[in-house]
C-alpha positions in Angstrom: -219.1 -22.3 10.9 -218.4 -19.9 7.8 -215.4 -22.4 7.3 -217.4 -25.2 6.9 -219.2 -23.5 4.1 -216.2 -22.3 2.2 -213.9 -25.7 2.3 -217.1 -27.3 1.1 -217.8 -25.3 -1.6 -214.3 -25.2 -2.7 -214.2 -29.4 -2.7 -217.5 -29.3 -4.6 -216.3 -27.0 -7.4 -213.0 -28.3 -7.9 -214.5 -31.7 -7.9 -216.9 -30.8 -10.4 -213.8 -29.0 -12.6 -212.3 -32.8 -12.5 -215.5 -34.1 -13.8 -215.8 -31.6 -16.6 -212.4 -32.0 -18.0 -211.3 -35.8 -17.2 -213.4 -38.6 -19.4 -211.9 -41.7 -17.2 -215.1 -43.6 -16.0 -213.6 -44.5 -13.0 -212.7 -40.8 -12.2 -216.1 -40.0 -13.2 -217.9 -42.3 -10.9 -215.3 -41.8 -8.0 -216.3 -38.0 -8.2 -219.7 -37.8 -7.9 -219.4 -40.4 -4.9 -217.1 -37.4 -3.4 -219.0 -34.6 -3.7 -221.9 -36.4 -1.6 -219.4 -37.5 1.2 -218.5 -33.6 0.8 -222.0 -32.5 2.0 -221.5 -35.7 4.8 -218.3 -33.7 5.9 -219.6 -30.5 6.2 -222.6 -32.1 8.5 -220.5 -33.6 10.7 -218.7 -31.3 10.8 -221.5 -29.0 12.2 -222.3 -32.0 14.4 -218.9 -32.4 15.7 -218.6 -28.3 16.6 -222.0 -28.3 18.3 -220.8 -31.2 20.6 -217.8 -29.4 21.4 -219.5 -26.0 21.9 -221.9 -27.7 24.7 -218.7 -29.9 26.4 -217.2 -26.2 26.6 -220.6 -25.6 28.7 -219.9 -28.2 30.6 -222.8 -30.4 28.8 -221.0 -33.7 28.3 -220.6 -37.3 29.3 -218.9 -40.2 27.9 -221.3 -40.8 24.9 -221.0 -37.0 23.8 -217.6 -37.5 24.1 -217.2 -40.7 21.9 -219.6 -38.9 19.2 -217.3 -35.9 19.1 -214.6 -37.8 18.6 -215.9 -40.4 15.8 -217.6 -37.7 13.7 -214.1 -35.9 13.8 -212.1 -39.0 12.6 -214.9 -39.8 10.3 -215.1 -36.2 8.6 -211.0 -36.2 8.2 -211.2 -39.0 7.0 -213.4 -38.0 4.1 -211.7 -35.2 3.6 -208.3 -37.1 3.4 -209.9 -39.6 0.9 -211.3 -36.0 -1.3 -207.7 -34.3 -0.8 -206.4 -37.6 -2.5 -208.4 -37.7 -4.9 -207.9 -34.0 -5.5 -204.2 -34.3 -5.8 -204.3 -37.6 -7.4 -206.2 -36.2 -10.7 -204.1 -32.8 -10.6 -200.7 -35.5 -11.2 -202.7 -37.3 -13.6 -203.7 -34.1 -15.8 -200.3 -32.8 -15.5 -199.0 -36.3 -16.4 -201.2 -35.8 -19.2 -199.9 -32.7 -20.7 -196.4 -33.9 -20.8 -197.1 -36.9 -22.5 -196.6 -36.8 -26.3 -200.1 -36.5 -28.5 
């Protein structure tokens, strides 16, 4: 669960680095929207972990099963779309710097 804690704080801060040095509205915006769905992560995360701890106690059945599995593909999926958005910005600021002034 310590995981959970540090990947979330690491895509809070560097999200929060983006909106301190980028002005672009739209980036703007786009961040702030992230760092909530960060938090969402990280919950479901813990829900998703706590499912899978009691099916390894033999404490499952279909429906525990289906929630498992959609707060996993939800969670990546967040942190696919923050991991884009991460990478996306670090090509636009290096795009950035190269350009003349």
């Amino acid at each position: 669960f310590l995981f959970i804690i540090a990947y979330t704080f690491f895509f809070i801060q560097s999200i929060r680095l983006i909106l301190a040095n980028h002005r672009f509205n739209w980036l703007q915006q786009l961040g702030k929207k992230l760092i909530v769905l960060a938090y969402v992560a990280a919950i479901l995360d813990v829900i998703e972990n706590m499912l899978m701890l009691a099916s390894i106690m033999g404490h499952y059945s279909a429906g525990s099963i289906i929630a498992t599995s959609s707060a996993a593909t939800l969670k990546f999926s967040i942190i696919a779309i923050i991991l884009i958005y991460l990478i996306g910005s670090l090509l636009l600021t290096l795009k950035s710097k190269k350009s003349p002034s």
